[in-house]
N, C-alpha and C positions, 0 to 999 in steps of 0.2 A: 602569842608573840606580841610582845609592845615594840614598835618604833615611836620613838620621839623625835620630836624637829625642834630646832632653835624657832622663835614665837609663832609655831604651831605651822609650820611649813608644810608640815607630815602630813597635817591635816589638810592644808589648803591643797596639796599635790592629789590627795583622795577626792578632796570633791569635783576638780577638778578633770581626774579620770572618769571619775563617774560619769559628770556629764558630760563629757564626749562616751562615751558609752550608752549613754542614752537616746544624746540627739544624731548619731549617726544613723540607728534602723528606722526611729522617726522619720529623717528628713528624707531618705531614700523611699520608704512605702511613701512621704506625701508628694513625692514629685511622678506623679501618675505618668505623664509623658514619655517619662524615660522607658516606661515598659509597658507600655500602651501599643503592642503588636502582636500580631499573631506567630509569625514566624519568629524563629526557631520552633518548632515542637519536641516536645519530650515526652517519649510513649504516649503520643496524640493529644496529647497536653497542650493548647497553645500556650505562648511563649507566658501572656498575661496572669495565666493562673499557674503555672509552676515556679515562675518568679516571684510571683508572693507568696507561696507555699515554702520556696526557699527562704525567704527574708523573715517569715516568721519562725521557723526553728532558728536563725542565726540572730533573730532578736529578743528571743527567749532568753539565749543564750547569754547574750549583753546584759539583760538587764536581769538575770540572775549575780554574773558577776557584779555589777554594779550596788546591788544589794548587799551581796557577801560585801565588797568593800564599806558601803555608809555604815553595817553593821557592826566594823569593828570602830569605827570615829567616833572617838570623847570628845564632845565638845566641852565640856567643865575642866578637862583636862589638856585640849588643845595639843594630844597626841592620839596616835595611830596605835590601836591593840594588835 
């Protein structure tokens, strides 16, 4: 599938998404504080290590997409495949 943008809009909207896709599970894993507790537990889990067990499958995830996206942007063509 090509989308095109008028002077490569298509493309700048992709990178764009991208990094917010990126720097979201980034910034959340580097702010330790926010989940630096033991409570809640999940099946004896403290709170510390299932929360990063969560953020890394849902930033896997991101940055799969994030991939799929740069991999369709022409830059020579300054459209969206």
């Amino acid at each position: 599938m090509r989308i095109t943008g008028s002077g490569g809009t298509a493309m700048k909207t992709a990178y764009i998404l991208a990094a917010i896709l990126l720097i979201v599970p980034t910034s959340v894993l580097l702010d330790v504080p926010l989940y630096n507790h033991v409570n809640p537990e999940l099946y004896g889990l403290p709170f510390f290590w299932w929360f990063q067990g969560m953020w890394l499958v849902i930033a896997t995830v991101m940055y799969a997409i994030a991939a799929l996206i740069l991999q369709h942007v022409d830059p020579d063509k300054e459209e969206f495949q």
